[in-house]
C-alpha positions as CSV (number, residue, x, y, z in Angstrom):
1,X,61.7,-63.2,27.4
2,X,60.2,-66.3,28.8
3,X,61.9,-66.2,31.8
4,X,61.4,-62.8,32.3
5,X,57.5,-62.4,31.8
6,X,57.3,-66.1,34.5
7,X,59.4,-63.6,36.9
8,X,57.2,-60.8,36.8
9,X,53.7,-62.7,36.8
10,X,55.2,-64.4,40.3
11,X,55.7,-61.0,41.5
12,X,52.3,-59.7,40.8
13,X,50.9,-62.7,42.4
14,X,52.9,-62.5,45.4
15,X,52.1,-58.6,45.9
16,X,48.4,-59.3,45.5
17,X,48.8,-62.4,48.0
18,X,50.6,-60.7,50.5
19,X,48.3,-57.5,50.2
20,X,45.2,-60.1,50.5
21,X,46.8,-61.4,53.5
22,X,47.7,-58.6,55.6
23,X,44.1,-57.3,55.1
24,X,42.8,-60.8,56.8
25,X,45.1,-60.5,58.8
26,X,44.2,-57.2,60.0
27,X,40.0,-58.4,60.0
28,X,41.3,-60.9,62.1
29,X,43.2,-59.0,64.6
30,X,39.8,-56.7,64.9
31,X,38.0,-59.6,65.6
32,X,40.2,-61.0,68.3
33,X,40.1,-57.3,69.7
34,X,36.8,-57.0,69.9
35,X,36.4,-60.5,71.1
36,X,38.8,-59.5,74.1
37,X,37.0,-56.6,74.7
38,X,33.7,-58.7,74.9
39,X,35.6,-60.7,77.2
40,X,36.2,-57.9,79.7
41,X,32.9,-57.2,79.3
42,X,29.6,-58.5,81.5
43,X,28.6,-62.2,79.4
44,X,25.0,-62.6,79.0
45,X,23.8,-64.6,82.1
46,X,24.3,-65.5,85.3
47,X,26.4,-62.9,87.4
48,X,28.1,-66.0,89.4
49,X,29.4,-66.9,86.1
50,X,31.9,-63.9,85.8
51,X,35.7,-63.9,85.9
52,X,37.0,-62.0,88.7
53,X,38.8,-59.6,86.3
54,X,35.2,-58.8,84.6
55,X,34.0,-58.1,88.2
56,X,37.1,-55.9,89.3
57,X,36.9,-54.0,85.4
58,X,33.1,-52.7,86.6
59,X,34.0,-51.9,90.6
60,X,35.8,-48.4,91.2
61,X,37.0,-48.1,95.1
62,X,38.9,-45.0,95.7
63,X,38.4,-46.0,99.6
64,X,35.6,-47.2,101.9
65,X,33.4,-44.3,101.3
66,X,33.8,-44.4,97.8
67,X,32.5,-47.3,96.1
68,X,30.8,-47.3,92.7
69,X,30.2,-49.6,89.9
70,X,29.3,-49.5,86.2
71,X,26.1,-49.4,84.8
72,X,26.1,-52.6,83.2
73,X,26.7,-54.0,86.3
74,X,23.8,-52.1,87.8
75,X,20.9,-53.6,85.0
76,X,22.5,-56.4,85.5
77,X,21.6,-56.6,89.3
78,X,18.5,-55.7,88.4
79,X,17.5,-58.3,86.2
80,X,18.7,-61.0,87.8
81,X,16.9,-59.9,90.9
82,X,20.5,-59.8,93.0
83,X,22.0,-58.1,95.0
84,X,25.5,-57.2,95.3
85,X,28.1,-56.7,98.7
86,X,31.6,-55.3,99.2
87,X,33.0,-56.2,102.3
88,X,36.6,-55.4,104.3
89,X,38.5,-57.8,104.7
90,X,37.9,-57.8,108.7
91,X,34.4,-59.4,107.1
92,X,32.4,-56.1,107.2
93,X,28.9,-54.8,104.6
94,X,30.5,-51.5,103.8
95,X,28.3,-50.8,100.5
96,X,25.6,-52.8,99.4
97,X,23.9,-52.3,95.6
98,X,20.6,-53.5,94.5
99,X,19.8,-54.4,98.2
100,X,15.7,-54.7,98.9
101,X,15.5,-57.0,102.6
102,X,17.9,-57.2,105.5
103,X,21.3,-58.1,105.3
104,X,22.3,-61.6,107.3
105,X,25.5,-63.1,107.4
106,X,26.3,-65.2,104.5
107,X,25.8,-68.4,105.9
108,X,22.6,-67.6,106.4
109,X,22.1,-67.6,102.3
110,X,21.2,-70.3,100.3
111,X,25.0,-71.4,99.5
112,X,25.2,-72.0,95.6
113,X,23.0,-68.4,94.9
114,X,26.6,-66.8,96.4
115,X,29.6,-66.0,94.3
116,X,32.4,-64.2,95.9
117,X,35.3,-62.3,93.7
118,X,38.6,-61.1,95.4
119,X,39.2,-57.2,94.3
120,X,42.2,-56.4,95.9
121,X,43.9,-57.4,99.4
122,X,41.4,-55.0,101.4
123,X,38.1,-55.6,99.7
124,X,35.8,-58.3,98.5
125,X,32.6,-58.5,96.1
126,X,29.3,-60.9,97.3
127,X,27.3,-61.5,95.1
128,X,23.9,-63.0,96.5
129,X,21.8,-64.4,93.6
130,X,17.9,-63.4,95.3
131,X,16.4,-64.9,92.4
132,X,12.6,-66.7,92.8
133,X,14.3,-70.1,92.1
134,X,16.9,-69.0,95.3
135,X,14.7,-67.5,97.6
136,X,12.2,-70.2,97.5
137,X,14.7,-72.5,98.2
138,X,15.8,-70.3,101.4
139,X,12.2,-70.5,102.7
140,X,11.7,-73.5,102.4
141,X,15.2,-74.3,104.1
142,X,13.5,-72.0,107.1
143,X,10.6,-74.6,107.1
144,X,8.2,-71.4,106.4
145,X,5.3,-73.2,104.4
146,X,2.5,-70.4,104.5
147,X,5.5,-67.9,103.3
148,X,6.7,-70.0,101.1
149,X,3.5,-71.0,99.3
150,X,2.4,-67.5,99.2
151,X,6.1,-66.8,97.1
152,X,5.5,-69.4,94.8
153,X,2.1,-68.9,94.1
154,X,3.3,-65.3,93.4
155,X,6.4,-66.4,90.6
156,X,4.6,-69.6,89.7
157,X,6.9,-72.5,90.9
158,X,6.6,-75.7,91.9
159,X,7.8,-77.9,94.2
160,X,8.6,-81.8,93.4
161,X,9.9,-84.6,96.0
162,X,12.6,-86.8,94.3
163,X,11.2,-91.0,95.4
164,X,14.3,-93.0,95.9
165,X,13.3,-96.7,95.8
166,X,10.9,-95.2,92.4
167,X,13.7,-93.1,90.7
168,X,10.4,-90.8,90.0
169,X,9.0,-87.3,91.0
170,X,6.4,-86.5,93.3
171,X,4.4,-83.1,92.9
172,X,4.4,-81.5,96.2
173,X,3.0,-78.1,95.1
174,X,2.3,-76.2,91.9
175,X,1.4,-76.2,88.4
176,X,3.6,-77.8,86.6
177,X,3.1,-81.5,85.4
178,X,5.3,-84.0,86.7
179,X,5.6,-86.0,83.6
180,X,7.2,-82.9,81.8
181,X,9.2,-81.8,84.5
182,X,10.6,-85.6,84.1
183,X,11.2,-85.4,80.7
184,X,13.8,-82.3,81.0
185,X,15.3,-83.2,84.2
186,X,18.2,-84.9,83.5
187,X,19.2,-82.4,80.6
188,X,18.8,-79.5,82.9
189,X,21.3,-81.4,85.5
190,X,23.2,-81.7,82.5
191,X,23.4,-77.9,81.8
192,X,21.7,-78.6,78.4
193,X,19.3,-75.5,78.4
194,X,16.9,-76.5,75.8
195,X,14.2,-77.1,77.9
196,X,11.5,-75.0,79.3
197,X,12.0,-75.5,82.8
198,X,14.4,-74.0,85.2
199,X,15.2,-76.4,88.0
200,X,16.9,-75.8,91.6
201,X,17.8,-78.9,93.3
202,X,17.9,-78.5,97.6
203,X,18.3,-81.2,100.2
204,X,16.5,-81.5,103.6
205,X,15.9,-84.2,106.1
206,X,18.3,-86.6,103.8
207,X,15.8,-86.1,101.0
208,X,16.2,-84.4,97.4
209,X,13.8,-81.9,96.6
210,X,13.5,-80.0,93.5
211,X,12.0,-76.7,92.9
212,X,10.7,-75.7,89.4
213,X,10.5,-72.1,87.3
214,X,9.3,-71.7,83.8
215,X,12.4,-71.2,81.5
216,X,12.1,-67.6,80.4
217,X,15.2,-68.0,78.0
218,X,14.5,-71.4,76.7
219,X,17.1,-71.4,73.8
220,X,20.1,-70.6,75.8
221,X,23.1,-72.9,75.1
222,X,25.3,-73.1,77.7
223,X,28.8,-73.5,77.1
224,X,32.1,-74.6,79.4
225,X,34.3,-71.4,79.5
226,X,36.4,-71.4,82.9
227,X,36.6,-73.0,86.4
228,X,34.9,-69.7,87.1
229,X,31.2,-71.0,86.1
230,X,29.8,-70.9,82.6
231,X,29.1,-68.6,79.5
232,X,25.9,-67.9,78.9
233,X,25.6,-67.8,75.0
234,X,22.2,-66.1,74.6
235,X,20.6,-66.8,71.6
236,X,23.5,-68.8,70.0
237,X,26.3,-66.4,69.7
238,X,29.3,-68.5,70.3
239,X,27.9,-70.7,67.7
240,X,27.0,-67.9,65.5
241,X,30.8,-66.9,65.9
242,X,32.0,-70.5,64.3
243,X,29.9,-70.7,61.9
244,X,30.7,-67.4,60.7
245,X,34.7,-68.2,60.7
246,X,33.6,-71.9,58.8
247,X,32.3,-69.4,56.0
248,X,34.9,-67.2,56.3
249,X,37.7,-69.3,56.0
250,X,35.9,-70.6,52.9
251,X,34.7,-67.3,51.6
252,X,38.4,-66.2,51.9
253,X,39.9,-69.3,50.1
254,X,37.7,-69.4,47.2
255,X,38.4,-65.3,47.1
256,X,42.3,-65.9,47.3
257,X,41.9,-68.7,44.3
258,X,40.3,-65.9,42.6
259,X,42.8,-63.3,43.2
260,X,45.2,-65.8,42.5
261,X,43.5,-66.5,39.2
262,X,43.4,-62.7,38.1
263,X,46.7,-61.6,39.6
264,X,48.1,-64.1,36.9
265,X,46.3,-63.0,34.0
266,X,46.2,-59.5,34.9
267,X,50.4,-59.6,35.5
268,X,50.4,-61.4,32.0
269,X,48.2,-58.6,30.7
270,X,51.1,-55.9,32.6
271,X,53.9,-58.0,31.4
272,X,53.9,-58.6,28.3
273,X,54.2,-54.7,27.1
274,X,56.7,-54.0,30.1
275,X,58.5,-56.9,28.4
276,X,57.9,-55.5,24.5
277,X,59.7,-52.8,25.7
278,X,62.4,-54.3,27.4
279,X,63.4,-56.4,24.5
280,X,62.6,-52.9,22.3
281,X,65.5,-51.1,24.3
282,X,67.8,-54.3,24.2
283,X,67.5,-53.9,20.5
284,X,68.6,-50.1,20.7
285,X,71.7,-51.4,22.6
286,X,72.6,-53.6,20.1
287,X,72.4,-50.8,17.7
288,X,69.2,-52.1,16.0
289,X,66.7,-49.1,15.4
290,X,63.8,-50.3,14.2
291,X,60.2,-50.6,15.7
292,X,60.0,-54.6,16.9
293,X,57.2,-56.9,15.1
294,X,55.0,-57.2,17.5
295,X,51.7,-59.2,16.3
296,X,50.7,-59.3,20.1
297,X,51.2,-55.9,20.7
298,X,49.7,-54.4,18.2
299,X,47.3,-54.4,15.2
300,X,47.0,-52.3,12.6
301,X,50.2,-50.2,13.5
302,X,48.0,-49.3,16.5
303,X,48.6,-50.7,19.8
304,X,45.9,-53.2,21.0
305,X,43.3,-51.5,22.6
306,X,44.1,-53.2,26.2
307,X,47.4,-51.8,25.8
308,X,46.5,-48.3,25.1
309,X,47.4,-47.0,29.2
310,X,51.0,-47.4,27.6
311,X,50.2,-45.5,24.1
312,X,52.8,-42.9,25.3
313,X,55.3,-44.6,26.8
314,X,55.3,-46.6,22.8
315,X,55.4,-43.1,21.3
316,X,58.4,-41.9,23.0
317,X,60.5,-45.2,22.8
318,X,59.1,-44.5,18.8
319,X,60.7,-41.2,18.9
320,X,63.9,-42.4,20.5
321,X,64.3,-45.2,17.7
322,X,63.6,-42.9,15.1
323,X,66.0,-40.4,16.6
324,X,68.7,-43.0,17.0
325,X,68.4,-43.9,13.4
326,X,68.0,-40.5,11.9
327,X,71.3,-39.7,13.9
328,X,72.8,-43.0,12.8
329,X,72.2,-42.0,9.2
330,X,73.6,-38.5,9.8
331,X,77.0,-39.8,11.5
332,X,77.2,-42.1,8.3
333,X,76.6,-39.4,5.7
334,X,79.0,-37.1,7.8
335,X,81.8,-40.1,8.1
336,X,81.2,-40.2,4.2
337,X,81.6,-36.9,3.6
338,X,84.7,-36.3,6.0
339,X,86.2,-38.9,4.3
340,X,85.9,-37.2,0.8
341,X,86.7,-34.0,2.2
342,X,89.9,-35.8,3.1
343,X,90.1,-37.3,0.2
344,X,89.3,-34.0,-1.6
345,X,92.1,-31.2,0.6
346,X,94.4,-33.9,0.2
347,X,94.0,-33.7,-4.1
348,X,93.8,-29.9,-3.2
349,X,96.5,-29.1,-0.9
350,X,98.4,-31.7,-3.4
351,X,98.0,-29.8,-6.7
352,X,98.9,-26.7,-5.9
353,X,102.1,-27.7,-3.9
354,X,102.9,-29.8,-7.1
355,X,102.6,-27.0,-9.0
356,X,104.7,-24.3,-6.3
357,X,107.4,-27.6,-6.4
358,X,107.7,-28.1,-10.2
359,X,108.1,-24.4,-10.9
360,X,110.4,-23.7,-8.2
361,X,112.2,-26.5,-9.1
362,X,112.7,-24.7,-12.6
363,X,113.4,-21.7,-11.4
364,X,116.3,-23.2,-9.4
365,X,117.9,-24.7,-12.4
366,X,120.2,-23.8,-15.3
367,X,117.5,-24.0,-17.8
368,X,117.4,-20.2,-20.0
369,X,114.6,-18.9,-18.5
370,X,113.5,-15.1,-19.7
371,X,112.2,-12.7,-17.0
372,X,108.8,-12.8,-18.9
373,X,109.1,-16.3,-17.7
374,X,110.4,-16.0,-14.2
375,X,107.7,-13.2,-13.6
376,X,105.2,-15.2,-15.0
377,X,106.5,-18.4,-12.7
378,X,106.8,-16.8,-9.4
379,X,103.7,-15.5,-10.0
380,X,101.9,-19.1,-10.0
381,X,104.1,-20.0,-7.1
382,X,102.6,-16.8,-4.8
383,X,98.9,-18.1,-6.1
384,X,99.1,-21.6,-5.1
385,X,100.3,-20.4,-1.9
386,X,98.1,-18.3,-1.2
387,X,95.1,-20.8,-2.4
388,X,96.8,-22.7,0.6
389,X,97.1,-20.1,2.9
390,X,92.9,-19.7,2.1
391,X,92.5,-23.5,2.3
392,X,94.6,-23.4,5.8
393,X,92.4,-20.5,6.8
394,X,88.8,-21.8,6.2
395,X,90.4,-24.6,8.6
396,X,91.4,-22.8,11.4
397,X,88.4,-20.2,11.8
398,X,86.0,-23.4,11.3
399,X,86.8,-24.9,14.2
400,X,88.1,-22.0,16.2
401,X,83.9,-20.6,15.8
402,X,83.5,-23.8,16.6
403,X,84.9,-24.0,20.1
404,X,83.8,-19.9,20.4
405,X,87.5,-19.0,20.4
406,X,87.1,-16.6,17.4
407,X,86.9,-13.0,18.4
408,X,84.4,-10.9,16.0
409,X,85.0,-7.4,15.4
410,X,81.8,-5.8,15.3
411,X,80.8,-2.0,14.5
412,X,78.0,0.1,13.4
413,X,77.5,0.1,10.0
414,X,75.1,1.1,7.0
415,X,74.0,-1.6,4.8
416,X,73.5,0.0,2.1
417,X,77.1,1.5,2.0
418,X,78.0,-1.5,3.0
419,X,76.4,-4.0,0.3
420,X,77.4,-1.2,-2.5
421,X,81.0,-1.1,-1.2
422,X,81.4,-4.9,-1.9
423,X,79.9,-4.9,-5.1
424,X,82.4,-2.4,-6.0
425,X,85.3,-4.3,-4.6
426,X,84.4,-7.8,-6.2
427,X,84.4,-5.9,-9.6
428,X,81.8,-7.9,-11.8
429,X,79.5,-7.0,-14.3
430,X,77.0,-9.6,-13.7
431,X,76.7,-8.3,-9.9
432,X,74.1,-5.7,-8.7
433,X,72.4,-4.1,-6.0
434,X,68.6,-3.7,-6.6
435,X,68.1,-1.9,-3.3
436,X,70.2,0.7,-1.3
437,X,68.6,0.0,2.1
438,X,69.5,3.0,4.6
439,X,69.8,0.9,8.1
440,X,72.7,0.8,10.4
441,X,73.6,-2.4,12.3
442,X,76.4,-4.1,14.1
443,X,78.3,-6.7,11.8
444,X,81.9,-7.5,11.2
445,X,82.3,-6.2,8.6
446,X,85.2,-8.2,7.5
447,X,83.2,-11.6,8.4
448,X,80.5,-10.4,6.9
449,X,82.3,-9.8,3.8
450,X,83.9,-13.4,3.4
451,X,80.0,-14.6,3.5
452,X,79.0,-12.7,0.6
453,X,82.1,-13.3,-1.1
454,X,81.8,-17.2,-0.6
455,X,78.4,-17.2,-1.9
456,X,78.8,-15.1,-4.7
457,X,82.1,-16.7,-5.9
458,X,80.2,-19.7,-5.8
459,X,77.3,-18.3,-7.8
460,X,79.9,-17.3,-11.0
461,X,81.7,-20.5,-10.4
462,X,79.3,-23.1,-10.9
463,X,76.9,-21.3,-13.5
464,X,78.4,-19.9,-17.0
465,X,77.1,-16.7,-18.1
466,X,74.8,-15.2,-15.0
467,X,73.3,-12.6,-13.5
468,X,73.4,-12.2,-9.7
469,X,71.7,-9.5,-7.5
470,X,72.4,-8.6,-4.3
471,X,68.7,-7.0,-2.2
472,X,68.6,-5.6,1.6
473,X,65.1,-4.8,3.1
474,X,63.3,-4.9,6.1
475,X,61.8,-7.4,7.6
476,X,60.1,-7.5,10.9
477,X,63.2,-6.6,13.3
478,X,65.4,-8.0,11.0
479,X,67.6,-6.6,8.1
480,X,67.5,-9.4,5.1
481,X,70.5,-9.3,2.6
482,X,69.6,-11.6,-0.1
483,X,71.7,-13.0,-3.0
484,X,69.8,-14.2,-6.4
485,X,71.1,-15.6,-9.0
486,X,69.4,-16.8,-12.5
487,X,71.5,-19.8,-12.7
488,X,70.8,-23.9,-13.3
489,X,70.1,-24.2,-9.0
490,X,71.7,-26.5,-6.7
491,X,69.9,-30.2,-7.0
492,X,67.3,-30.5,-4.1
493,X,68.8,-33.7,-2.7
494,X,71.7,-31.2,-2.0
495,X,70.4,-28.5,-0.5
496,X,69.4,-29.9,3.2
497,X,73.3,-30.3,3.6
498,X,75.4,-27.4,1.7
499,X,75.6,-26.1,5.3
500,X,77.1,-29.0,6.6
501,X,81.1,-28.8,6.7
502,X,83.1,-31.0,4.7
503,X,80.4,-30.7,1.9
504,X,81.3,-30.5,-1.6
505,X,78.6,-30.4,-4.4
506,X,78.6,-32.5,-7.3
507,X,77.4,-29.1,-9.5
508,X,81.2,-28.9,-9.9
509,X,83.6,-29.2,-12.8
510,X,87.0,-30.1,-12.7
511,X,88.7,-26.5,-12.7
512,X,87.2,-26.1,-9.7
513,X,88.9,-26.2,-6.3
514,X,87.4,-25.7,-3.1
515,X,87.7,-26.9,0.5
516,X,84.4,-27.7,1.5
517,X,84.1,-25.6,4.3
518,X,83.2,-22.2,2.8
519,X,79.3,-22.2,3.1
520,X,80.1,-24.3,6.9
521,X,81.7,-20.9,7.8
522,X,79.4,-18.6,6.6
523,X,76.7,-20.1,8.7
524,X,78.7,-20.2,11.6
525,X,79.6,-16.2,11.3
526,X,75.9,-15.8,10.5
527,X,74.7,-17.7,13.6
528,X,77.3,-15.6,15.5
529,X,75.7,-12.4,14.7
530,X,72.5,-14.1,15.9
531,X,71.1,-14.0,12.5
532,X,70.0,-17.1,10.0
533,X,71.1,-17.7,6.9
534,X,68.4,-20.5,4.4
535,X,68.7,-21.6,0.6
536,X,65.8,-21.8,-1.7
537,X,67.1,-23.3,-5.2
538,X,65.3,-24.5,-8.5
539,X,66.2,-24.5,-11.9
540,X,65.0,-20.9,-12.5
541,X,68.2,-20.2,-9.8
542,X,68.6,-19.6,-6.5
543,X,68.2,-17.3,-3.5
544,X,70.2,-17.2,-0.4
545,X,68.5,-15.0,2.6
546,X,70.5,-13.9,5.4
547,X,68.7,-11.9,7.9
548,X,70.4,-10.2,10.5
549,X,68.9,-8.4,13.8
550,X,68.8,-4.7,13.4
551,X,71.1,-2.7,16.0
């Protein structure tokens, strides 16, 4: 039992651990999906920073004249104040996006604001980054000061002149103070974006220069992500992302350790009825038919109350038990009884044929026998013989209306003719009719006959000094034929089986033979003609009640 209750709890647990893990695994196959998706997607900041298969997801060229791109792509432009250029590959503008000045030739552009992606063998994206930081640096480049002052004025920058032999700054132009600009310089080279500045580094005339914005996204982190350029991870997504797999790895451990925990008491819970009943049905193999002991199980004669969900399955393993025993104890009582019926039409078959033997054996000899004698001899002989032939019959038609090989002859008849017809035939003074019912139905009639005959015979035989009735009537669409009698009854711990075959009272006295099979038969030619045939008995007598259908 032990074995089998560690089985099944390892089961439950290993159903409830693989269900928990294909559901993470399926949260996690989402999440990588949507994380690829995201990669495919535009990353939140600079354009430059995009894989070329980003780039060629959000261009559609069907041919020169047809060149569009997504708007994502499009608010992307415009927020990062570039401007976007496909060229042939023969080096030729043939669609421009987001374009506000005059086109030059890319070497014309400030070098590290341009980011080129290759979309296929004919055509090429540009993109120019036009943003203050990038222009500024262009004008300054050109050596336009007025211009140049008059932009930066406009997007408040500043420029600062990097001293050499000082390793310090050296405010040129703007607002912004040199001390703080110091401070963050280093970490901005760095690509630590915590500070507040933007800086844009340019050389000219062998000198570094180093042109300042006010960070508008100062808590950008930015992260390594490809030889491409870099991830912008706007407002701590990425880390968002690991922190949130940290607690979900631990969320989903200390959930498994529960399921774990409750898959083992809750299979223990299953179990241990599943297994009641296991060891319940063994039992019935065995041949023991009794409800199993089970403190565990149940209290009270009830089931617990956490087993009720298998209230009916108990119920009908019950039944079966109690079934299998009452049938047990039937087979027993009907091996009993076969065996004194054997014992019994052996004695009766035995007595008789000792009688036909001893007197034929004195009929055969020399002894001076009279024909008074003779007469009176043969006479016994042909009784016993045909007691016998009676016993032999009662044999035969048992089993052959057993095994529906009997053939009835049935025809219309009126009871009451009928009934008063066998009264007159047995020839008794202690048998009467006390009603003349005038109703025809099918019976045959000698069938019939042998039923009433078998339970009146019995009725004078095993009560001295009787009266017996016999009274038809209506009832319902049946006709009722029942047989009274004012005798001692037949003991009630008799009556549930004077039906069954092999049966032989112990109301009896020696005189009396009988093969055990008489009332069997009747039943069975009863049942045949669809009809029932029941006992009531007490001491004040007793009544059988046939009732038959009505034609």
């Amino acid at each position: 039992m032990k074995a089998t209750a560690r089985k099944f709890t390892w089961k439950f647990i290993g159903y409830f651990s693989l269900f928990y893990v294909l559901i993470n695994l399926m949260l996690l196959l989402l999440l990588g999906y949507s994380m690829m998706r995201s990669y495919n997607e535009l990353s939140g900041g600079n354009l430059s920073s995009q894989t070329t298969d980003t780039i060629q997801t959000l261009i559609h060229i069907e041919d020169a004249n047809h060149i569009t791109i997504d708007d994502e792509l499009s608010e992307a432009l415009k927020k990062q104040e570039g401007m976007l250029l496909i060229r042939d590959n023969k080096g030729n503008v043939i669609k421009s996006f987001n374009n506000k000045e005059k086109i030059h030739n890319l070497s014309w552009y400030y070098l590290p604001g341009v980011t080129t992606w290759t979309l296929d063998k004919k055509y090429q994206a540009v993109f120019i980054d036009r943003q203050p930081l990038v222009k500024a640096t262009e004008l300054f480049d050109l050596r336009e000061t007025v211009d140049l002052h008059r932009y930066m004025d406009e997007h408040n920058l500043s420029l600062f002149k990097q001293d050499m032999e000082s390793d310090q700054l050296i405010k040129l132009y703007g607002s912004f103070k040199t001390e703080d600009v110091e401070k963050n310089w280093f970490s901005d080279l760095n690509y630590d974006n915590y500070n507040k500045y933007v800086l844009q580094e340019t050389m000219r005339d062998d000198e570094y220069y180093l042109f300042v914005s006010e960070n508008q996204n100062a808590k950008d982190k930015r992260i390594i992500l490809d030889e491409n350029g870099i991830f912008m991870d706007k407002d701590g997504a990425v880390a968002a992302i690991l922190n949130f797999l940290l607690w979900y790895c631990i969320f989903s451990l200390a959930i498994f350790l529960i399921i774990l925990t409750l898959a083992y008491f809750v299979s223990r819970n299953f179990a241990r009825p599943l297994i009641h009943f296991v060891d319940w049905l063994s039992m019935l193999r065995q041949g023991v038919y009794k409800v199993p002991d089970n403190k565990s199980i149940y209290r009270r004669g009830r089931m617990r109350r956490k087993y009720r969900m298998y209230t009916s399955v108990d119920e009908s393993i019950r039944e079966l038990t109690e079934k299998l025993d009452s049938d047990r104890a039937y087979q027993n009582r009907i091996a009993t009884l076969r065996e004194e019926w054997v014992a019994g039409i052996t004695h009766d078959f035995k007595t008789p044929l000792s009688s036909i033997y001893g007197y034929s054996k004195l009929l055969n000899s020399e002894l001076d026998i009279d024909h008074e004698e003779r007469k009176r001899f043969a006479e016994i002989i042909e009784d016993k013989a045909l007691y016998i032939d009676s016993l032999l019959r009662d044999l035969n038609m048992t089993y052959q209306i057993k095994n529906d090989v009997f053939e009835f002859n049935k025809q219309t008849v009126n009871i009451g003719d009928y009934i008063q017809a066998f009264i007159d035939s047995f020839n008794h003074p202690n048998l009467h009719t006390a009603n003349a019912l005038n109703q025809t139905l099918k019976l045959d009639k000698e069938r019939i006959n042998r039923v009433l005959m078998n339970i009146v015979s019995n009725a004078f035989i095993y009560n001295d000094d009787i009266e017996v009735w016999i009274n038809t009537f209506v009832e319902g669409d049946d006709i009722v034929i029942e047989i009274s009698d004012n005798g001692r009854g037949i003991p009630q711990e008799e009556v549930p089986y004077i039906f069954d075959r092999y049966y032989r009272g112990t109301n009896t006295t020696s005189k009396n033979e009988g093969s055990g099979l008489g009332l069997a038969v009747a039943k069975q030619i009863v049942e045949n003609h669809n009809g029932t045939i029941t006992v009531h008995s007490s001491i004040a007598g007793t009544k059988f009640r046939i009732k038959l259908p009505k034609e």
